[in-house]
N, C-alpha and C positions, 0 to 999 in steps of 0.2 A: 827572747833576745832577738836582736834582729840586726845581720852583717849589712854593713853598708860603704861606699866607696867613699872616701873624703872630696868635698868639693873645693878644694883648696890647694895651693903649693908651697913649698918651704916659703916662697916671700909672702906672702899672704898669711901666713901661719908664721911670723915671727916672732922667735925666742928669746928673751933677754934675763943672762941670772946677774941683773944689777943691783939686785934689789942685798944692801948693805947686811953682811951673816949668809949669803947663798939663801938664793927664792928662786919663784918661778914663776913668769910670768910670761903668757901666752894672748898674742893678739890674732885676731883675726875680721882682714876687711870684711868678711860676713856678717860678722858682727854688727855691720853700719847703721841700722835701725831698730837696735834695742835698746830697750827705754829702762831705767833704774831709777830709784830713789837713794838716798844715803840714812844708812842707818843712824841711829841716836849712840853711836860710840866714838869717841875721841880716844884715836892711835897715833906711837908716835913711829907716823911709820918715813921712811930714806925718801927723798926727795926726787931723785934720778929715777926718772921714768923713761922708756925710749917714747919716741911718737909714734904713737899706733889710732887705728879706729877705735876697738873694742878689746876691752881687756877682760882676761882673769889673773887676778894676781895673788900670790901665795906665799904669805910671809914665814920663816923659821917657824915664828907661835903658833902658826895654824889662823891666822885668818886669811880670809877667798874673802878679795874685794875684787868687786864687777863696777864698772865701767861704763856707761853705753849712754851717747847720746840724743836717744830719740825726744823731743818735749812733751811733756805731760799737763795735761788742763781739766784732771781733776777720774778718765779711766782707770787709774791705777797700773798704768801697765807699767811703772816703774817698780811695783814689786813684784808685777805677774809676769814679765820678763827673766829677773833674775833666777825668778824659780823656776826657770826653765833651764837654765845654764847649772843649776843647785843640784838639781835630780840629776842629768848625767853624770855631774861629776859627781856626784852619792856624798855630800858633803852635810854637816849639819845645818841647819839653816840659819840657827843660831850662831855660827861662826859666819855666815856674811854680810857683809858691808857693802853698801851700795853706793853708787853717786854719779849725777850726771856731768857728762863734762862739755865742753865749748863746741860750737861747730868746725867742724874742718869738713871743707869743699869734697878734696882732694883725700883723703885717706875714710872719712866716713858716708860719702854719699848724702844725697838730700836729705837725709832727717827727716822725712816728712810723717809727721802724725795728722791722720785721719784717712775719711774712705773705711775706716774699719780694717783698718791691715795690718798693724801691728803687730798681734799676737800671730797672722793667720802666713803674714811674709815671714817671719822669722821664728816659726819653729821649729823647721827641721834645719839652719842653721844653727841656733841656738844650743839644741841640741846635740847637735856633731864637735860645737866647741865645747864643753861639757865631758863626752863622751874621751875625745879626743884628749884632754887634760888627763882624765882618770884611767886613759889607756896610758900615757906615757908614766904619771907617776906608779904604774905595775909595773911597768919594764925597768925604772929605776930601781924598784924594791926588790928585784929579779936578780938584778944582776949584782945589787949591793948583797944580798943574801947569797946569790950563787946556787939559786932556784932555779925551774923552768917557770916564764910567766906565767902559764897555764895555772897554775898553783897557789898564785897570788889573788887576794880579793880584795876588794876594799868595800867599806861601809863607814858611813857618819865622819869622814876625815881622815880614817883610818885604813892602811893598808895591814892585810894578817896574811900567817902560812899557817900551815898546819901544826907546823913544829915550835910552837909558840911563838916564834918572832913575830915584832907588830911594830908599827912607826907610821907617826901622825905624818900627813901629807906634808907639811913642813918640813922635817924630818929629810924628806924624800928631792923639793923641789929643784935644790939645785944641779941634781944627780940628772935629772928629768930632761932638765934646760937644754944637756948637752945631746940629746937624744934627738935620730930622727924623727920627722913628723910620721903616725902612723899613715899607710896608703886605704889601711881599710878598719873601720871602726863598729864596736856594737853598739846598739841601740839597745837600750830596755823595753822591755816591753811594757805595753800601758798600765796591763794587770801589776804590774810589778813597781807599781808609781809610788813613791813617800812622801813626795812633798806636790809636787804636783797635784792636783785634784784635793786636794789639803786647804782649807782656810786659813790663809796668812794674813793676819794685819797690815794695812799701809804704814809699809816703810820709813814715811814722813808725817805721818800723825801724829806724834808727837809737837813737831815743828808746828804743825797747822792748828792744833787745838791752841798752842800755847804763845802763838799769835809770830811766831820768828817771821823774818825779813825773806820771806819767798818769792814773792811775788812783783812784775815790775814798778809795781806803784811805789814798792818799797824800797828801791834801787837809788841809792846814793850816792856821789863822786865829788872830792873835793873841786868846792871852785862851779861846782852845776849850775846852771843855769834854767831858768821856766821858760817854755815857750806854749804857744797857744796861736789856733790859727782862726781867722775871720773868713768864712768862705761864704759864696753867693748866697742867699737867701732863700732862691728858686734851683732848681735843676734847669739847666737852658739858658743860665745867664751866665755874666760873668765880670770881674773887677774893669769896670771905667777909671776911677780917680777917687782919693781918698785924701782926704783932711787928719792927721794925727798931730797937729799940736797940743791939742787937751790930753791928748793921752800920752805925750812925751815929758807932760808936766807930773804925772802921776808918780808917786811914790815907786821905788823901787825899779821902774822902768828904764830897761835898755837900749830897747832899738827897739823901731818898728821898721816893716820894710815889706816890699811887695816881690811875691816870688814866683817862678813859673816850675813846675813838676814836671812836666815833659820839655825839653825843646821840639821844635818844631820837626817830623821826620823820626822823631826818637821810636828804635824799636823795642816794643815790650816784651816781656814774655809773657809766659802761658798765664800765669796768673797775677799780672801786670794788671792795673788799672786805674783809671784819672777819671774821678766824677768829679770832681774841680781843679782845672790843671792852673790855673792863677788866683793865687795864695794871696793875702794880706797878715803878714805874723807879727803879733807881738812878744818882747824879749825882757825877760825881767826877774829879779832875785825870788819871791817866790810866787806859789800858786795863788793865793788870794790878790796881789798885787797884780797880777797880769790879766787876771780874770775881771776885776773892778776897771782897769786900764782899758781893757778892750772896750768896755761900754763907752768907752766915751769916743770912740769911732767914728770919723763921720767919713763912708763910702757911699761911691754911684756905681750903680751896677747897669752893665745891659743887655740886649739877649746878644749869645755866644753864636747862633745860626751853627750851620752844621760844621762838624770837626771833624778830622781823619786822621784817624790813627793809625799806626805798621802795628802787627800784634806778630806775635813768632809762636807758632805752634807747631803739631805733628806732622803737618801738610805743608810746615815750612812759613813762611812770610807771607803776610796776604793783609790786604788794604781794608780796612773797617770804616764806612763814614758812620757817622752816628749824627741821629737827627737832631738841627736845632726843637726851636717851637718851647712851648709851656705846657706842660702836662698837666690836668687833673683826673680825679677816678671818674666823675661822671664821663669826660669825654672818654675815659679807657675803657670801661665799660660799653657804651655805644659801637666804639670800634672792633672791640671784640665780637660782639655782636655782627655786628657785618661782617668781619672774616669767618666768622664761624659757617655762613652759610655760601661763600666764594670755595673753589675747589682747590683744596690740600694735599701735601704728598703724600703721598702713597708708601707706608713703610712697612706691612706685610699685607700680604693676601692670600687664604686658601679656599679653598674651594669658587662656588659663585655664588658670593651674598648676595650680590644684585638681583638674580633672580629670585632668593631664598629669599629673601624681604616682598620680592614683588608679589609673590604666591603663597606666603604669611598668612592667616587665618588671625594671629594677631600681634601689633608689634607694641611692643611700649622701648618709649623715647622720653629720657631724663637728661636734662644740663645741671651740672656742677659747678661753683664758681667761690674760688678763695683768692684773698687779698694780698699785698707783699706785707713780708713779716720782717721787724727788725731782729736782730740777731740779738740784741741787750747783755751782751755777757757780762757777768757780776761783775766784773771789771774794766772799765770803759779800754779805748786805746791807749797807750802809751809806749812810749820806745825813749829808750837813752843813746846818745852820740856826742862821741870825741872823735873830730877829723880835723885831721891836720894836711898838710902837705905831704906827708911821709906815711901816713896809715890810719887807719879809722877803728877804734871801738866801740862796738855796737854793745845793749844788754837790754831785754827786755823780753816779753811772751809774744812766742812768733811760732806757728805749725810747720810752716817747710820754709827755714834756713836757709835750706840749699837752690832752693829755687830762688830767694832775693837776694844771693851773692852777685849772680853774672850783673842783674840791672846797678845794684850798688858800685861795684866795679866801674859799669859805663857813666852811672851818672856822678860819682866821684873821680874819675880819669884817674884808678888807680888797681893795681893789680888783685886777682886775688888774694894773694899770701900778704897782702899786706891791710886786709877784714879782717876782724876779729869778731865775731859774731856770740856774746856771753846768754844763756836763754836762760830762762828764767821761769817757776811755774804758773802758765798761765790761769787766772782767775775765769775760765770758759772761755770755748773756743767756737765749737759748732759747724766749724769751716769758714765764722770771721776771719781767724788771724792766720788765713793761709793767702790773705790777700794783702802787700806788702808795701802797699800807697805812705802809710803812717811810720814806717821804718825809715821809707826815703825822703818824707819829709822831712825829721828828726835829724837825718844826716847834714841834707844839704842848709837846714839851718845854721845847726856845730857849723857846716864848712863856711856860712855866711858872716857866723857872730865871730866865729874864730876863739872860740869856749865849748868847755863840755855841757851839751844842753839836754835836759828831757821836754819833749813835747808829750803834751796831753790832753787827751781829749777828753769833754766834758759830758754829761749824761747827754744833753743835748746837741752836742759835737756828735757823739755817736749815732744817734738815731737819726737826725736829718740829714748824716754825708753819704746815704745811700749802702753797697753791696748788700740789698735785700733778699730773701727768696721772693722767688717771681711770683707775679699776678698768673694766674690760671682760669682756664677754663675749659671745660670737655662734655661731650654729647655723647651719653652711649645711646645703644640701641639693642634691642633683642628680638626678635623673629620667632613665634611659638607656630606651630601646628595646629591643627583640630583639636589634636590631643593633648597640649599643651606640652609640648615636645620644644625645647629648645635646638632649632638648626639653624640657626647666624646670631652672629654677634658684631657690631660694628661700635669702634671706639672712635672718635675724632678731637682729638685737643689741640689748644694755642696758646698762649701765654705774651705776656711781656716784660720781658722780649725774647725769650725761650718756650717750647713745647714741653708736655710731663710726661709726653708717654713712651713708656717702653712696651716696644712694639712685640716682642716675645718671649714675655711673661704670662704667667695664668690672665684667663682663662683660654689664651693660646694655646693649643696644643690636643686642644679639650673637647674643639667646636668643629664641624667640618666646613661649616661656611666664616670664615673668619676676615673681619676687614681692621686696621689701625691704621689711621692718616693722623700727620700731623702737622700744625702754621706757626708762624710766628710775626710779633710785629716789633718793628724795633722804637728804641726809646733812647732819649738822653739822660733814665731810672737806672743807676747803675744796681748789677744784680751778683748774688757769689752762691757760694757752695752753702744749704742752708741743712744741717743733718739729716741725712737722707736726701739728697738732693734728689729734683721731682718724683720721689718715690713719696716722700710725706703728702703730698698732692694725690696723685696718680692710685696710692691705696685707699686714700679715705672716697674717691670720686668711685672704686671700682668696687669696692666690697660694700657700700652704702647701695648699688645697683645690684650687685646680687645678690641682696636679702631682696630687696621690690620684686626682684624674679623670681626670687623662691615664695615668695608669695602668692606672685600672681600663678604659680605652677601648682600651688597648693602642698609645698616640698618644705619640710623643717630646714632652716637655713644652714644647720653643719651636714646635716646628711646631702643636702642637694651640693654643696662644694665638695662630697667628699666623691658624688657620682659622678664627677666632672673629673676629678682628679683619677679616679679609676681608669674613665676612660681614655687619661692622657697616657698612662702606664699604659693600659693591656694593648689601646688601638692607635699612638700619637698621632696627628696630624701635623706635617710639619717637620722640618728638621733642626728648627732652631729654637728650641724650646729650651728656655732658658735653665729652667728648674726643675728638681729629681720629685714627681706627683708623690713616692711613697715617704721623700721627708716633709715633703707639707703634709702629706695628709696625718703624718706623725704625729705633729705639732696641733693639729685640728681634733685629734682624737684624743691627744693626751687632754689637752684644758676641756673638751666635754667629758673629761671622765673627772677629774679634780674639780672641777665646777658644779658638780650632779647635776649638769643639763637635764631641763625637762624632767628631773625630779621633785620629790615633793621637799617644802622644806626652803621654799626659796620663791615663795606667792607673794610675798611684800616687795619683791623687786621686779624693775622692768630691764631684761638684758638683753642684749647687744652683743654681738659675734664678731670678730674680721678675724683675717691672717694675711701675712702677706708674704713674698720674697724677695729679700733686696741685698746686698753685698754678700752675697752665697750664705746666706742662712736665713733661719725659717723664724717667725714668730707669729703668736697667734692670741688671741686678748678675749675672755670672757668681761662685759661690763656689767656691775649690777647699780644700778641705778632709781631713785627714789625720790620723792618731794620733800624736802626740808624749806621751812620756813616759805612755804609755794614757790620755791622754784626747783629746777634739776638737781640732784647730787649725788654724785659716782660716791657711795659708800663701800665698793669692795670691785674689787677687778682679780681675776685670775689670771697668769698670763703663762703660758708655754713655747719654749724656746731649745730649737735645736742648732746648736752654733760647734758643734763635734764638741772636743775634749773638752771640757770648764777647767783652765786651770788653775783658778781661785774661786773655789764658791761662791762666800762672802762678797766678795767686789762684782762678782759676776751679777749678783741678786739686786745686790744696789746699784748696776748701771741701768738694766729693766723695771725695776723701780722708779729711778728719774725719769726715762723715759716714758713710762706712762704717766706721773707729773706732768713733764714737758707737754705731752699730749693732749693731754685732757684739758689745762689751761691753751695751750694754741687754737684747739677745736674750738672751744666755746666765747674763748675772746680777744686771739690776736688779731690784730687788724692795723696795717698801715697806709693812710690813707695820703692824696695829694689835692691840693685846691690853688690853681694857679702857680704849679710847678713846686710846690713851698708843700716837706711834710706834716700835715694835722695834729700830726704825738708827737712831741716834742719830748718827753719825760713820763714816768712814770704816774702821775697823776692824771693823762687821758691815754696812755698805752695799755690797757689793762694788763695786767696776766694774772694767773691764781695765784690769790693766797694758802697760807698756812691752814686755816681752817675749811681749805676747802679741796683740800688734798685727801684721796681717801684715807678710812680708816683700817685697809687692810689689803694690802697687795701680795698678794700670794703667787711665787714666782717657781716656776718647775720644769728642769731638763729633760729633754731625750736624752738617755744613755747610750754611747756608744762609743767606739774608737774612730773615730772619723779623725782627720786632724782638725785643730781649731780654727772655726771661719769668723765672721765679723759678727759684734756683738755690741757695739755701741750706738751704731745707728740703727740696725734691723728689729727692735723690738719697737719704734716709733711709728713708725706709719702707719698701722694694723689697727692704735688708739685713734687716731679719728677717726677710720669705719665704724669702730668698735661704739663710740659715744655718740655719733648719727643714729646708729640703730637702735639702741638705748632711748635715745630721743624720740625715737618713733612711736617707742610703745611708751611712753612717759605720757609725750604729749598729744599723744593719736595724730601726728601729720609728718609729713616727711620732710626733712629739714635739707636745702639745696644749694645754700650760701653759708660761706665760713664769714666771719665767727657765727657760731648757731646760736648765742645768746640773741643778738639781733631781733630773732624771727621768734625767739620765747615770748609767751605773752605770760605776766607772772600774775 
């Protein structure tokens, strides 16, 4: 067990026995980012709730309903949450009830799902609220018995003494209610886990298989209204004048009308953003009608030349221009190229590469180059809005809430408390829907048509309104000796219109001549958080480099990462080294042992190695790969993953799962391209991504054990699959593969 101080005070920690027959229920603002699904039981449980963040509540019968509004788009941390609040409080699992509830600003904090933080922010809260609940119901049964607490235990719901007395937590709640908050709380120990580290089924599976109304697309309101928006054609232009009589004549049609997303001087926040700030929407009873209606459009568009934006971030307010002009990939291409070889900044240096390359015996120098990718989540945009004069209801899948209130507030002139923000589970996210363009569009429509409207984007709506991950590209370099000794290494990338590199991660730390620069060029391509932001880039460019090195070193590729990693532990270079050498090299040791690297028994495949580190945990990808029907195909991948505690097996296996899906299709065939500012994929039909049959047939996923607490786990097992399937690549195809998608350059 383990003593610990409460991070909370009585008003943080408020009590309420409202609950009709004496209950007990405990909130706690800590609470504000825990995520729940609602169980498949119908209670009839008293209506009178106080207003809290995060609750536990605990009725007479013994059911523990959890509360927590974080959104879910498909991790499951709405039931890997609540069993984190389950276990302290020693509860059955089977007596809890989940469900998520509304945003509130003010009492729950941003909400924000992604980044990988969910589990990793809120476990030693989660925990203490848990703990904290199951200390006060002992001191209830304490003092109702006329025990010392000491004496009292509880287990599965139940409090017991020695002397036979026993009373279900229910039993106990009201008694509890009136108790102080404890100052200081035990923690269980991990060894001593029940449900935690336990494979629990998603919460809401039930819901999902059997097709219920979850999702925003499902979202209903009387009186709703369609909208759909007509945006430029090109990135760089923008609405001239537009002809809508033929489409006012159309069936079903409301209004059409031309709208502007920003005013002029408006300031954004942090993940604010306008790749078409002048709108043409059409308004109409339902989807097929408005969508048939739009076609008959007739707009002029022209270029937009450069625009400036106020953006609000960490550093405060600061002026953005953003380039007019018309973009395509060949011209971005070119220009990378030329900045590639202009001087970059400088974002570490140890020792002196410059001389260690000068006095080299031999260097090999490799360029890396991937294209912007759409986000495509299974579920296009869409957002629901009733705004009136007096207050606005929002409902729809949105990652950070709390981050599109302040802008909602200014671009509706109305206060916080007067949003209502309903979230709903998003159909994929990715880091799309943490960007909140389509929420405010949605609004200021409602507030134009003066009706409750849903806006919705179409497959095509989605994919050409831009927040892409960025275009990339990067040069490494390696520096050997006589003896083929690695002493420099030098990384330089650029992107559009962002850099990938993180300047002090592996193999930082490792090298004694170490250089990382980095450029950027800007664009009117808007770009967003793409899972793994620059990390899905930045690992496939850097572990596809050092297999070529362990190569040319004449070094088996896990052992030569693993003498690098050594020498980050025994001798580091550097002080900012991002990541712990003995859990990577965990992760790298475990999947060559599960994989029988370099055993026999495994001649029919060609494999491929990475690892990598990114949202404080580790993961690491054996690929085995083989020619079907003559071309490439990942038939078996192993993959090893240290993220500390797993607190659901099950869900944990299936999110490194997807992700090496996701992987493996982006590697081989995402690609979004531009020709005259105007994106080329329009739809599914030239966007490629993997199919069904082309997903391997066996993904074998395996933890480092340990008590570490829990770090990120949704994005970190992604990036590591494109080194992982370049290298695979290499000994497939006997060449080295340098441009994403690597289908491309396959010759079948």
């Amino acid at each position: 067990m383990e003593n610990t101080k409460t991070t909370y005070n009585r008003r943080s920690f408020l009590k309420s026995s409202a609950l009709a027959g004496g209950g007990l229920m405990l909130s706690f603002s800590w609470l504000s980012s825990a995520k729940a699904a609602e169980k498949m039981v119908e209670l009839n449980l008293p209506e009178q709730w106080s207003e809290l963040t995060g609750y536990i509540k605990i009725t007479p019968d013994n059911v523990i309903k959890i509360m927590c509004p974080n959104p879910e788009f498909g991790q499951n941390v709405m039931t890997s949450l609540p069993m984190i609040i389950a276990e302290e409080l020693d509860v059955d699992w089977k007596d809890v009830v989940v469900e998520m509830g509304p945003h509130d600003n003010t009492k729950l904090g941003p909400q924000f799902t992604g980044g990988s933080n969910s589990v990793r922010m809120y476990w030693k809260p989660l925990r203490e609220a848990g703990a904290a609940a199951r200390q006060m119901l002992c001191e209830a049964a304490a003092q109702t018995w006329g025990v010392p607490v000491g004496e009292v235990t509880a287990e599965a719901g139940v409090l017991h003494h020695s002397s036979s007395k026993s009373a279900k937590y229910g039993e106990m709640a009201g008694k509890a209610a009136t108790l102080a908050v404890p100052k200081e709380i035990i923690l269980k120990s991990p060894k001593g886990f029940s449900i935690v580290r336990k494979s629990k089924k998603n919460v809401e599976g039930q819901k999902i298989v059997t097709g219920k109304p979850l999702f925003g697309l499902d979202y209903r309101a009387d009186g709703m209204l369609i909208a759909m928006i007509q945006h430029p054609p090109a990135f760089g232009m923008k609405l001239k004048s537009f002809d809508a009589s033929q489409t006012l004549k159309m069936p079903g049609i409301k209004d059409v009308f031309r709208m502007k997303l920003y005013e002029e001087g408006f300031e954004q926040g942090g993940f604010d953003t306008r790749t078409f700030n002048d709108l043409l929407v059409v308004v109409g009873a339902t989807t097929w009608e408005v969508m048939s209606a739009r076609k008959k459009l007739v707009a002029q568009w022209e270029p937009a030349g450069d625009t400036k934006d106020f953006m609000m971030g960490r550093g405060g307010k600061r002026e953005v221009i953003v380039p007019g002009g018309i973009e395509s990939t060949s011209a971005q291409l070119k220009k990378m190229q030329e900045y590639a070889q202009k001087p970059a900044q400088q974002l570490r240096k140890d020792g002196d590469p410059e001389t260690a390359f000068k006095n080299a015996a031999q260097v090999i120098e490799r360029t890396y180059n991937a294209p912007f990718l759409a986000h495509n989540c299974m579920e296009p945009m869409n957002f629901f809005a009733d705004v009136t004069d007096e207050k606005a209801v929002l409902a729809g899948p949105l990652q950070a809430p709390g981050w599109v209130e302040p802008t909602l507030s200014k671009l509706l002139n109305l206060p916080a408390d007067k949003i209502e923000i309903q979230m709903t589970r998003m159909g994929g996210g990715f880091g799309r829907r943490a960007y909140g363009q389509y929420i405010y569009e949605a609004a200021l429509i409602s507030k134009q048509v003066k009706a409750p409207v849903k806006l919705i984007y179409s497959r095509e709506d989605d994919m050409t309104y831009g927040i892409y991950r960025p275009m990339y590209t990067a040069t490494y370099r390696a520096a050997l000796d006589a003896d083929k000794n690695l002493i420099a290494f030098h990384v330089k990338g650029g992107g559009i219109p962002e850099h990938p590199i993180h300047a002090n991660r592996f193999p930082a730390g490792a090298v004694d001549n170490y250089l990382a620069e980095g450029w950027e060029i800007p664009s009117n391509i808007t770009i967003g958080a793409f899972r793994a932001p620059r990390s899905n880039f930045n690992a496939a460019a850097e572990q596809s480099f050092l297999d070529e090195l362990a190569e040319a070193m004449g070094k088996d590729p896990i052992e030569f990462r693993l003498e690098l990693l050594k020498r980050a532990k025994e001798n580091p270079v550097g002080k900012n080294n991002e990541y712990d050498p003995d859990r990577y090299a965990g992760v790298l040791t475990l999947v060559r042992d599960k994989s029988n690297w370099n055993k026999e028994g495994n001649e029919k495949y060609n494999r491929g190695v990475a690892a990598y580190f990114c949202h404080n945990s580790y993961a690491a990808h054996v690929v085995d790969m083989v020619t079907r029907d003559g071309q490439p195909y990942v038939e078996r991948v192993f993959s090893a993953m240290d993220c500390g505690i797993v607190v659901n097996p099950d869900s944990a296996k299936n999110m490194v799962q997807g992700a090496v899906v996701d992987g493996i299709g982006n590697a081989l065939y995402g690609a979004l391209t531009h020709k005259n500012g105007s994106a080329e994929q329009t739809n599914f039909n030239n966007y490629r991504i993997i199919r069904h049959n082309e997903a391997p047939q066996k993904i074998e996923v395996h933890f480092v054990e340990n008590d570490i607490d829990p770090t990120g786990l949704g994005e970190p097992p992604f990036p590591p699959v494109f080194g992982a399937v370049a290298n695979a690549l290499y000994k497939n195809t006997g060449k080295r593969h340098y441009n994403q998608p690597f289908s491309t350059s396959i010759v079948g």
